[in-house]
C-alpha positions in Angstrom: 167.1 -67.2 -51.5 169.0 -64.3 -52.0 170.7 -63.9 -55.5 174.8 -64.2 -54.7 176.2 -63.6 -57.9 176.8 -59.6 -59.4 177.5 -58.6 -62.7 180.6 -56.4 -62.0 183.2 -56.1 -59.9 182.5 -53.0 -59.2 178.9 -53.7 -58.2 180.1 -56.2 -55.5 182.3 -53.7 -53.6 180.4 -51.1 -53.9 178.9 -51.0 -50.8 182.3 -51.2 -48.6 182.5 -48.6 -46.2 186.1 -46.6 -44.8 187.2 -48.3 -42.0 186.4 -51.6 -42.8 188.2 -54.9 -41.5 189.3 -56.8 -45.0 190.5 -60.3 -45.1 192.8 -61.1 -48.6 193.4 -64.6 -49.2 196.8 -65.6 -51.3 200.4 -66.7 -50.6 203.2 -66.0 -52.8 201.4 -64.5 -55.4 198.8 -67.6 -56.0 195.4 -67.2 -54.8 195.4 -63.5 -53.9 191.8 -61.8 -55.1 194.0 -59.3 -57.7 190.5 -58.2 -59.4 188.6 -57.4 -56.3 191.7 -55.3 -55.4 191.7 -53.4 -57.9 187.6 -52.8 -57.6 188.9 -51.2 -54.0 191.6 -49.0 -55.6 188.6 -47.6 -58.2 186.2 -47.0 -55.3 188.7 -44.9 -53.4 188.2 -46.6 -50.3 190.3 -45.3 -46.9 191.5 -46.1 -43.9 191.3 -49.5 -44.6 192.5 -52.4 -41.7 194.0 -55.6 -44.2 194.7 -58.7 -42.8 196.8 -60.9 -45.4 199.6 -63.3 -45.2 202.0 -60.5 -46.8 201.9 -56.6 -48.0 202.1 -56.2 -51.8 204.8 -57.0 -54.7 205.6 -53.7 -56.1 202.3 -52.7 -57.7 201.0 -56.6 -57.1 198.5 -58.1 -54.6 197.7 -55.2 -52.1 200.5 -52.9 -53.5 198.7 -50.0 -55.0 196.4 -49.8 -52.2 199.5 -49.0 -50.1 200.7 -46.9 -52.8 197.1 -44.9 -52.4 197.4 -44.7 -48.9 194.1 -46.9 -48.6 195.5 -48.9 -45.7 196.1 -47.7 -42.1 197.0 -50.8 -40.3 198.0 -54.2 -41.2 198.3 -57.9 -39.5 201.0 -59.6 -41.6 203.5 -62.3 -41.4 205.7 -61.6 -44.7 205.7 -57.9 -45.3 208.1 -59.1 -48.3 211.8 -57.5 -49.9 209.0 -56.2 -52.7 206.8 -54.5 -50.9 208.0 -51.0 -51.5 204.8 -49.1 -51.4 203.6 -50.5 -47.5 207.2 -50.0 -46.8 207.4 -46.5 -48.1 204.0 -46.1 -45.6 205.2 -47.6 -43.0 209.0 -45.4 -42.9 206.4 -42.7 -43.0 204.2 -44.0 -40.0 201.6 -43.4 -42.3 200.4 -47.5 -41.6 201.2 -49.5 -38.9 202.0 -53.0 -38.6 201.2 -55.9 -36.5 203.7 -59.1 -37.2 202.0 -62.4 -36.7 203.8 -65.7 -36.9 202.3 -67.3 -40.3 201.2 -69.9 -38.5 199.6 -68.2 -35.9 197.8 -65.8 -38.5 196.4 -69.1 -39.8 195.0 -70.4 -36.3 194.0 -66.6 -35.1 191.7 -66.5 -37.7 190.6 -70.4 -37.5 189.8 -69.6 -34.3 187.7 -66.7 -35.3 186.0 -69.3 -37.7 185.4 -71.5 -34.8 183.9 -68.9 -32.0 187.0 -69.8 -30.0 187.9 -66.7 -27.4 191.6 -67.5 -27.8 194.5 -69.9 -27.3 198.0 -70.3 -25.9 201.1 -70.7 -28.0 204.6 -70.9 -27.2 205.2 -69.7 -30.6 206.4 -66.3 -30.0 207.6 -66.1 -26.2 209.9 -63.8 -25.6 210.3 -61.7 -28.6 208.5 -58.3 -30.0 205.4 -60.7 -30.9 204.8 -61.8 -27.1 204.3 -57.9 -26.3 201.2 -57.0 -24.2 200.2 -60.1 -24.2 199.2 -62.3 -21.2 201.7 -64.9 -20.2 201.4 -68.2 -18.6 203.0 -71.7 -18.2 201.5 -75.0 -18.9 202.8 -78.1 -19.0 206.0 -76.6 -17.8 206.5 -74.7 -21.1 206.0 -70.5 -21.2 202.7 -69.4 -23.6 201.5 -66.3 -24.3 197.6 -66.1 -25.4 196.8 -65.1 -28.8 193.6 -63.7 -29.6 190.7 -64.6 -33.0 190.7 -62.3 -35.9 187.5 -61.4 -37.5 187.1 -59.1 -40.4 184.0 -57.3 -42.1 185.5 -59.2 -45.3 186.7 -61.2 -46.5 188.2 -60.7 -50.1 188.7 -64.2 -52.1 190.1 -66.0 -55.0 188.3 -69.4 -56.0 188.4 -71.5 -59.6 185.4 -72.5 -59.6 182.0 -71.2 -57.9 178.2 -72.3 -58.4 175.8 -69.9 -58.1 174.9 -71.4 -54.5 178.5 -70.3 -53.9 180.1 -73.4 -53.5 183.7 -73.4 -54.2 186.9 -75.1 -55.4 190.4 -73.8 -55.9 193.4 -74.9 -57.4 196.4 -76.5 -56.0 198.0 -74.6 -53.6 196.1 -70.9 -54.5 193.6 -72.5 -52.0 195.7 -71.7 -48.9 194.6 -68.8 -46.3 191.2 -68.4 -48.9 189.2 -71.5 -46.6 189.9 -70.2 -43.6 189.0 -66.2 -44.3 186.0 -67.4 -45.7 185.1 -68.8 -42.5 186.3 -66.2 -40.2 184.3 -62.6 -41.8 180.8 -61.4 -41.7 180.6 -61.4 -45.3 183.1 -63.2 -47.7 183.3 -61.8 -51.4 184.7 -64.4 -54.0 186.1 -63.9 -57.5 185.8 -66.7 -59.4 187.7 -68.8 -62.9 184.6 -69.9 -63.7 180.8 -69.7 -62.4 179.5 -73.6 -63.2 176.0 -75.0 -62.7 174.4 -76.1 -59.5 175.3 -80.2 -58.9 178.1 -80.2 -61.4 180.6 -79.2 -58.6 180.9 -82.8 -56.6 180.1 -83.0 -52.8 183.4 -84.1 -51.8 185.2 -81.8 -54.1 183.8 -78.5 -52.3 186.5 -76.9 -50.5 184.3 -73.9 -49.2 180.3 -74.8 -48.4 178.0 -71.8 -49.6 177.4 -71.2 -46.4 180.2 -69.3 -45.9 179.8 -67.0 -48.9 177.7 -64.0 -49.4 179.0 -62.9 -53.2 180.6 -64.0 -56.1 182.1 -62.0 -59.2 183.7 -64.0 -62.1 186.5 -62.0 -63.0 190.1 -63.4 -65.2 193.2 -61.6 -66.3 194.4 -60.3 -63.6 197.8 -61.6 -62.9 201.0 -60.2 -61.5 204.6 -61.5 -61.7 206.6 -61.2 -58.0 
């Protein structure tokens, strides 16, 4: 079995090309993969296409990498009063955004998880979101179809990980983290703490190791919003 766990963070990014599709898990500031981020802004990476529930707190979360012009586009639902750096980018069409109900980001990539080809909301019908997309009624009620996101990565923040890559996470800093992990080709975690194999109970594993392909333990890295 192939050895999952690397002894730097910036061993396990290392091989992530310009251009790639990158998932970050978090929601208001808990759960968001702030060491692996920071692994991206050292490797220099470009042209990056980040998929995350919002853009950055000042130089928090994804911040500097819109401050280093890393990111081209990104699928959002909260670009946030704090992101300054994406929305310096953006004023200067230097990224460009697509807006996703949260809820929706949360089922576009579930379905991704899933191999669903799509699905029909009425979430969205009718405004800027329901652009270009196909339109139709069921049940008497206007939907517009919303199609999976996958990613290349996804980039995640667990408690605690075996070295089967089993995971758990803390209270609410779970959130979008599940769901990305399902939803990439290969899902990189940083991890509290790497524990043995069988001390993480069955019915406490929030992510099977199925779903994960690396894990870096990393602490210390925190921002305030």
């Amino acid at each position: 079995m192939k050895k999952k766990v690397y002894p730097s963070l910036d061993d396990i990014v290392a091989d992530v090309p310009d251009g790639a599709r990158i998932m970050f898990g978090g929601f208001g500031g808990a759960g968001f993969p702030n060491n692996l981020i920071q692994a991206l802004v050292r490797k220099g990476v470009k042209n990056i296409t980040a998929i995350s529930n919002n853009c950055g707190t000042r130089d928090g979360e994804l911040g500097l990498m819109f401050k280093n012009n890393q990111i081209k586009h990104v699928i959002a639902s909260f670009p946030g009063p704090h992101a300054n750096h994406f929305q310096e980018r953006f004023a200067a069409r230097e990224v460009t955004l697509e807006l996703v109900p949260q809820g929706i980001l949360c089922e576009r990539m579930r379905a991704a998880a899933a191999g669903l080809q799509g699905f029909y909301t009425t979430v969205g019908v009718g405004t800027e979101v329901a652009e270009g997309k196909e339109e139709r009624t069921l049940e008497g009620k206007r939907c517009i179809l919303e199609m999976p996101i996958h990613a290349d990565y996804a980039f995640i923040k667990a408690k605690n990980a075996d070295e089967l890559g089993n995971l758990t996470y803390r209270l609410a800093a779970r959130n979008f983290n599940p769901i990305m992990a399902m939803a990439a080709k290969t899902t990189i975690a940083e991890v509290e703490e790497l524990v043995s194999v069988g001390s993480i109970e069955p019915e406490h594993v929030m992510t099977p190791a199925i779903f994960v392909h690396r894990i870096v333990q990393a602490k210390g890295l925190h921002y305030a919003g």
